[in-house]
SETIRO-6703 format. One record per residue (C-alpha): residue number from 1; residue in one letter; x, y, z. Coordinates in Angstrom, 3 decimals, padded with zeros to 6 digits. Example, Ala and Ser with C-alpha at 12.3 -4.5 7.8 and 13.67 -1.06 7.14 Angstrom:
% SETIRO-6703
    n  res      east     north        up
    1    A   012.300  -004.500   007.800
    2    S   013.670  -001.060   007.140
END
This chain:
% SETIRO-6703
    n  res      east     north        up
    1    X   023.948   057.913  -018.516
    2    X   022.761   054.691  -020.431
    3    X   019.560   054.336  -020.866
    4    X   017.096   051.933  -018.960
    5    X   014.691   051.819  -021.617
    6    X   014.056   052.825  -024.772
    7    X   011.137   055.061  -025.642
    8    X   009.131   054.690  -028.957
    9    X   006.092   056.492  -029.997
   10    X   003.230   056.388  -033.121
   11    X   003.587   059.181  -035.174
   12    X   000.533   061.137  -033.389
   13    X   002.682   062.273  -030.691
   14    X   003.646   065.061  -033.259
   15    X   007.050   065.634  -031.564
   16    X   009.109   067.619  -034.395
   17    X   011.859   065.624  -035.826
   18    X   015.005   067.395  -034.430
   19    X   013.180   067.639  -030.402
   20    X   012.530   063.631  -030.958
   21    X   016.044   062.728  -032.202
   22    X   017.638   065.130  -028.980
   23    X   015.630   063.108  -026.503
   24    X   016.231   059.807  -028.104
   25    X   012.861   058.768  -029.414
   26    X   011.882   056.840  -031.982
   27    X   008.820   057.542  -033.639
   28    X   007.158   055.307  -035.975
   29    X   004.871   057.515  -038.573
   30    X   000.960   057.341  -039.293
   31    X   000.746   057.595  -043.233
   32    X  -001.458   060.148  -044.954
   33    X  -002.969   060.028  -048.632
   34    X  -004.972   062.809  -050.922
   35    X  -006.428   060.241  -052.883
   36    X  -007.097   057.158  -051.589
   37    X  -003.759   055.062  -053.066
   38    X  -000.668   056.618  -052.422
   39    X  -000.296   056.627  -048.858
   40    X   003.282   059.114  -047.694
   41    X   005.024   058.315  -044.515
   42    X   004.307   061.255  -042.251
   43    X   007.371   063.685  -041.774
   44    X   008.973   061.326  -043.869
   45    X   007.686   061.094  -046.967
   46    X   005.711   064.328  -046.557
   47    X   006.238   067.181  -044.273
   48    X   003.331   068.857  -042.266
   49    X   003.315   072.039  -043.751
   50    X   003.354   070.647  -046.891
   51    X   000.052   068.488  -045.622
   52    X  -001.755   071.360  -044.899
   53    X  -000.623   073.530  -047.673
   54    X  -002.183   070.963  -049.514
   55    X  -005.126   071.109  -047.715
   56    X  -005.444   074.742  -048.061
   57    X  -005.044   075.136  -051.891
   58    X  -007.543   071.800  -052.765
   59    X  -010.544   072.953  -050.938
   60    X  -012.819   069.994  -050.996
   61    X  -010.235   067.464  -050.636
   62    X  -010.131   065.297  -047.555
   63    X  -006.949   063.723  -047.160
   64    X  -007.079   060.297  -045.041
   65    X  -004.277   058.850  -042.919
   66    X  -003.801   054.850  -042.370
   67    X  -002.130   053.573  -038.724
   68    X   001.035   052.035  -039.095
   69    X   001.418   048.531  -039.685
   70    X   002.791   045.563  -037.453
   71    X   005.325   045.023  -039.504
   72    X   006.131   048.950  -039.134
   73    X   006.581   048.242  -035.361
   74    X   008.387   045.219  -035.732
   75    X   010.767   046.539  -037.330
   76    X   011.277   049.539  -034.740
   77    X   011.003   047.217  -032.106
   78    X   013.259   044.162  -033.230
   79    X   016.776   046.256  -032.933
   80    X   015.951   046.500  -028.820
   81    X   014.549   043.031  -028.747
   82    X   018.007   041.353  -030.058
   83    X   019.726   044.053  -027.450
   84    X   018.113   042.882  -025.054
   85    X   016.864   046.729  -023.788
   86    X   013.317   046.765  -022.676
   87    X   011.003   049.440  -024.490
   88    X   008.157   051.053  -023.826
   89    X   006.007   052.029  -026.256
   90    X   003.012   054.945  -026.507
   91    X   000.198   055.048  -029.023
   92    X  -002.976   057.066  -029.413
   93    X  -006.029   056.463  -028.177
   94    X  -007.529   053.202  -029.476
   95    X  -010.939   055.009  -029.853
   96    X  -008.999   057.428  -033.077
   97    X  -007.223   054.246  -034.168
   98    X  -005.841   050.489  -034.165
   99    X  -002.283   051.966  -033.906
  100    X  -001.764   050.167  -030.884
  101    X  -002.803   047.310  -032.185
  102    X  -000.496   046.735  -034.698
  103    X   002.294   047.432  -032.032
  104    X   000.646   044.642  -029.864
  105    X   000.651   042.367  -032.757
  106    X   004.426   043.143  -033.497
  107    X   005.250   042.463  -030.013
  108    X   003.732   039.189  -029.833
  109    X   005.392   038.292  -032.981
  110    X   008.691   039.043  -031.503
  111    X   008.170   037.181  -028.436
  112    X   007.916   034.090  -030.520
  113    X   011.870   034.998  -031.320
  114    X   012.681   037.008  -028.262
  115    X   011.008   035.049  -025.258
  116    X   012.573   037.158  -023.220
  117    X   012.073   040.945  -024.609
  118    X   010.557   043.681  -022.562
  119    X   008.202   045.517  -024.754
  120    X   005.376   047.384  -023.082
  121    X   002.703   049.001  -024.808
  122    X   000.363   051.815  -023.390
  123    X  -002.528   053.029  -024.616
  124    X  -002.293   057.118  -023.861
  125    X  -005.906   057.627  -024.047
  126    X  -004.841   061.006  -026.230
  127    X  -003.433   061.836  -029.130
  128    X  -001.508   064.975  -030.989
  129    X   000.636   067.621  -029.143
  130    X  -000.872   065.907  -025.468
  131    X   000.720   062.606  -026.571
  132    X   004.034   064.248  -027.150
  133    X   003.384   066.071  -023.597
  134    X   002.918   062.353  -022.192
  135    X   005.719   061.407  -024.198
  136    X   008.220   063.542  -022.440
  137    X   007.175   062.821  -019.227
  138    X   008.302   059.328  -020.261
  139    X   011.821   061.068  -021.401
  140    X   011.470   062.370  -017.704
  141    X   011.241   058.913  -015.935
  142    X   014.259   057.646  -017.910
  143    X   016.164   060.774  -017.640
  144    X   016.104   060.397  -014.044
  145    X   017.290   056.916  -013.999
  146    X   013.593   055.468  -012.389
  147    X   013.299   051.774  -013.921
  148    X   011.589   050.335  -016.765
  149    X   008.734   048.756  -014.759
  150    X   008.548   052.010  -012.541
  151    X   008.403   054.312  -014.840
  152    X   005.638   052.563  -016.668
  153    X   003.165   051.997  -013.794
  154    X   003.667   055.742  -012.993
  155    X   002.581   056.827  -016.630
  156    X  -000.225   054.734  -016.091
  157    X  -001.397   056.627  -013.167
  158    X  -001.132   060.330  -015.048
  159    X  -002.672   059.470  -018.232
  160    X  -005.894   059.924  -017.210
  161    X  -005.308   063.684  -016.037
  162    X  -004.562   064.441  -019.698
  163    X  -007.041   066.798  -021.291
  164    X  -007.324   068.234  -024.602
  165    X  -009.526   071.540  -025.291
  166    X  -010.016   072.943  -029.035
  167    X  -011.840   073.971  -031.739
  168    X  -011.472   074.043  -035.205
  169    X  -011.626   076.190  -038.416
  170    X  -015.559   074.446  -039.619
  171    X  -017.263   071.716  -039.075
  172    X  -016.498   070.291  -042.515
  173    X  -013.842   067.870  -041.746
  174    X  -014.906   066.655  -038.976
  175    X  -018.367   065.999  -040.500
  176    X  -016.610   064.579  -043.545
  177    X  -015.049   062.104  -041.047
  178    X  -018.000   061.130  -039.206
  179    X  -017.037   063.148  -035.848
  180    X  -020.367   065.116  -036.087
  181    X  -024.280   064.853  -037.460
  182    X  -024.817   066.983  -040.676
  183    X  -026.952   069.263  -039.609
  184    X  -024.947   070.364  -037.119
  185    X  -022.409   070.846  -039.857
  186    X  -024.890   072.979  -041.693
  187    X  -025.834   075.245  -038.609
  188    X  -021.925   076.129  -038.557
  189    X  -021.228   076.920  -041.996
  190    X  -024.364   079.509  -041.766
  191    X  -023.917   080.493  -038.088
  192    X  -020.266   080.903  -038.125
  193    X  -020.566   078.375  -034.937
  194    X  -017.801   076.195  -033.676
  195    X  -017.730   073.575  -031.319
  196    X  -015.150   073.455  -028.645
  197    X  -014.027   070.251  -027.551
  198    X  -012.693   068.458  -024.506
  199    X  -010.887   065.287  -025.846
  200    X  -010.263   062.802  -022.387
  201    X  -009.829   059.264  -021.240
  202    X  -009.546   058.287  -024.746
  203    X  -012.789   060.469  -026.334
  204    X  -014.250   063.254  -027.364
  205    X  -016.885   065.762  -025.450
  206    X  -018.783   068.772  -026.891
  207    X  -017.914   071.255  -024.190
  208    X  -020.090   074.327  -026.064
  209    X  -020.154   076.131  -029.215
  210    X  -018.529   079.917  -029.739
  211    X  -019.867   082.250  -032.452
  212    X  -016.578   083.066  -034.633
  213    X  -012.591   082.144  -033.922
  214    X  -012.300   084.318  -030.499
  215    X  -015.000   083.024  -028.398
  216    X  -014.452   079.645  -029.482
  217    X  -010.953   079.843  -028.411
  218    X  -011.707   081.367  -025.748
  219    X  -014.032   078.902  -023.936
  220    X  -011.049   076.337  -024.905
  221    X  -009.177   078.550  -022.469
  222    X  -011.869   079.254  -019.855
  223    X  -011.927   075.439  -019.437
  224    X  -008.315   074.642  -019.458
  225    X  -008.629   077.388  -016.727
  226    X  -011.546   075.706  -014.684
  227    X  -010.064   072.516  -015.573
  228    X  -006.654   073.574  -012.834
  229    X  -008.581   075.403  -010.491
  230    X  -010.476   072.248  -009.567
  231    X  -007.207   070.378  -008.995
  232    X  -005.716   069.604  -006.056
  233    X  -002.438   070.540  -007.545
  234    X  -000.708   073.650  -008.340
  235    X  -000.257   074.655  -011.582
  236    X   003.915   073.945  -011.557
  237    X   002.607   070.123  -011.470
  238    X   001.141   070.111  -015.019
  239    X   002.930   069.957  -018.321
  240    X   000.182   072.264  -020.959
  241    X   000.994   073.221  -024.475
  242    X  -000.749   074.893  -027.538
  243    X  -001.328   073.182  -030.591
  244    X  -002.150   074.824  -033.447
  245    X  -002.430   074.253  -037.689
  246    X  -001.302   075.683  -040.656
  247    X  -001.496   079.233  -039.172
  248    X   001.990   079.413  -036.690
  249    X   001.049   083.339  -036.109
  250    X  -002.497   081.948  -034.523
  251    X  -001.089   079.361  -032.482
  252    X   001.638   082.404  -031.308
  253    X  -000.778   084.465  -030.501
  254    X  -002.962   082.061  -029.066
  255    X  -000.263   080.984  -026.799
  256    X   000.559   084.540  -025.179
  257    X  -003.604   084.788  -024.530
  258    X  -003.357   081.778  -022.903
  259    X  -000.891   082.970  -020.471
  260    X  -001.948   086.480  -019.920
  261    X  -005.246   084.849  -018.829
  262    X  -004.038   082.315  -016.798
  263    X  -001.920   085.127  -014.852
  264    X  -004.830   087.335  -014.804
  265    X  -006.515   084.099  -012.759
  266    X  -003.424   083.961  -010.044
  267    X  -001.612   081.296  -012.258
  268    X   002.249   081.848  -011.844
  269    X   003.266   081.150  -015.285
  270    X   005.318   082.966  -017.917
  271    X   005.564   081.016  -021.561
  272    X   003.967   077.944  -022.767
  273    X   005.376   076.130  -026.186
  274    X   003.283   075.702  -028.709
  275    X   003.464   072.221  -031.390
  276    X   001.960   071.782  -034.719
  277    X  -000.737   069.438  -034.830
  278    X   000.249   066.632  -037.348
  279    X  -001.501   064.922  -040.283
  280    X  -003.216   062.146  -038.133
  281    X  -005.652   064.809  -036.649
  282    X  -005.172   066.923  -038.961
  283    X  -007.063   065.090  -041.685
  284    X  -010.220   065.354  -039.312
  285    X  -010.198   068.837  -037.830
  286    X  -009.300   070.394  -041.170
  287    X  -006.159   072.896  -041.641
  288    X  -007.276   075.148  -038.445
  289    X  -007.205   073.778  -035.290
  290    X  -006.397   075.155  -032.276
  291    X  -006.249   074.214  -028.521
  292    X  -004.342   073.431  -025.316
  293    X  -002.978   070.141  -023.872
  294    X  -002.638   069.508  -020.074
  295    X  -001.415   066.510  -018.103
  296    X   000.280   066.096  -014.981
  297    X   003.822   065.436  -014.659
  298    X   004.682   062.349  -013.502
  299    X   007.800   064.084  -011.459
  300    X   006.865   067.609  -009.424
  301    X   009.083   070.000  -008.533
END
C-alpha cells in the first residue's frame, strides 16, 4: 500500500533506529554535548548507551542537548515537498523545547518554494518513549489507509490523554537543569527521597515523593493504575510502555511489576514493551529514570 503521508518525528520520540526504519519514519535527531562545543547528532553521531555510559563514569558532568535546527527540518522535509506527498510532522512539547519551532520555520520556508506542500506540524504535548507511543498511533492512521487531514485531526483529539509517570535516580540533574528548587535537591540526596512525576498536556506535576527506588516506582505505578480506572475506557484502548535508562535489567523488571499489578487490579493484560529513554531527557533526569507512558489509541479494537 502507498503511503498517504509521510510521518517524521524530532529525535525525542526515542523510537530505536531499526523499529523507525520498519515503520517508515523519519526521525530528525536532538544533538547532545559533554562540554558545551561539540554538539553529536543523537543515534547518529553518538549512541544512547554510549550517552549514558558517559554519564555514569564522569560523575559531575551534565551533558546538554540543543533542538534541531530549521535547516535540519528543511532538509527532511524538502524531499516530500518536491514529491508532492503531504507530511505530518510530531515534536515534543514546546514547554521542554523550540523543536517545533524550527520545524515551523522550515515549513514556512518551503512554502515560499512549494506553495502547494502539505506539511503539518503538531505539537505532542509529551516527549520520550510517550512521543514514540503517539508516534505509532500515527503509523496506525496511515497503515490503515485514513487520510492525511483525518488522521491528523484525530491525533489531535488523543494527545491530550497522554500521561507520563516517573522518577528518577536523584534530584541532581534535574536541579542542575533548573526542573527543581535546591533545597529540595538537598532534602533528597540526605533523605534518599525521590519525586515522582506526572508529565501531561505539555508539563510537569509533582505527584509525591517515595523514600528509596521501590516506593518511588511504585507510586509511578499506583497512578498509572488510578490514572485507567478513572477512564471511561477499557484498558485494550490505551497504548502504555516503560521507559527506562542506562539500567535495561531495571526497566525489565520494572515492566513485569507493572503488569503483575495491573492484573492483580482486574486489568487483562499480559506484556508491555519497554524503550530506552534518549539523550534529550536524559540530560535532565540523569542516567536513571524510570516510568510508564499511556495514551489512547487513536483506533480501538
Amino acid at each position: 500500500m502507498s503511503e498517504a503521508f509521510h510521518i517524521i518525528s524530532d529525535g525525542s520520540c526515542d523510537l530505536p533506529a531499526e523499529l523507525a526504519e520498519q515503520k517508515n519514519i523519519t526521525v530528525v535527531p536532538f544533538y547532545v554535548s559533554f562540554d558545551d562545543e561539540h554538539y553529536l547528532k543523537e543515534n547518529v553521531e553518538i549512541g544512547i548507551r554510549d550517552f549514558y555510559q558517559q554519564m555514569v563514569d564522569r560523575k559531575g558532568v551534565y551533558p546538554k542537548s540543543s533542538m534541531p535546527s530549521a535547516q535540519d527540518y528543511e532538509e527532511v522535509f524538502r524531499p516530500f515537498a518536491e514529491a508532492g506527498m503531504p507530511v505530518i510532522c510530531i515534536c515534543i512539547t514546546t514547554k521542554f523545547s523550540g523543536s517545533m519551532q524550527s520545524a515551523v520555520n522550515a515549513r514556512q520556508a518551503l512554502l515560499e518554494e512549494y506553495p502547494n506542500a502539505e506539511i503539518t506540524i503538531i505539537d505532542a504535548t509529551v516527549n520520550t518513549v510517550l512521543q514514540g507511543l503517539y508516534v505509532l498511533e500515527a503509523v496506525r492512521l496511515r497503515d490503515a489507509g485514513v487520510s492525511y487531514r483525518e488522521a491528523a485531526a484525530r491525533l489531535e483529539e488523543i494527545k491530550g490523554t497522554g500521561r507520563i509517570f516517573f522518577t528518577v535516580g536523584n534530584m541532581e540533574y534535574l536541579k542542575h537543569g533548573g526542573r527543581i528548587g535546591k533545597v529540595g535537591a538537598l532534602a533528597g540526596s540526605v533523605l534518599d527521597i525521590r519525586p515522582v512525576i506526572t508529565l501531561k498536556k505539555g508539563e510537569i506535576f509533582p505527584s509525591g515523593i517515595g523514600r528509596g527506588r521501590k516506593r518511588s516506582t511504585a507510586k509511578a505505578t499506583d497512578l498509572l493504575v488510578s490514572y485507567l480506572k478513572k477512564s471511561r475506557l477499557g484498558i485494550d484502548c490505551y497504548s502504555i510502555v516503560i521507559g527506562y535508562g542506562y539500567d535495561l535489567e531495571e526497566g525489565k523488571e520494572y515492566r513485569d511489576s507493572v503488569v503483575r499489578e495491573l492484573q492483580v487490579q482486574g486489568f487483562e493484560i499480559q506484556d508491555i514493551p519497554t524503550c530506552q529513554i534518549g539523550a534529550t531527557i536524559g540530560v535532565h533526569t540523569g542516567p536513571y529514570p524510570l516510568g510508564i507512558g499511556v495514551i489512547e489509541k487513536v483506533i480501538h479494537g
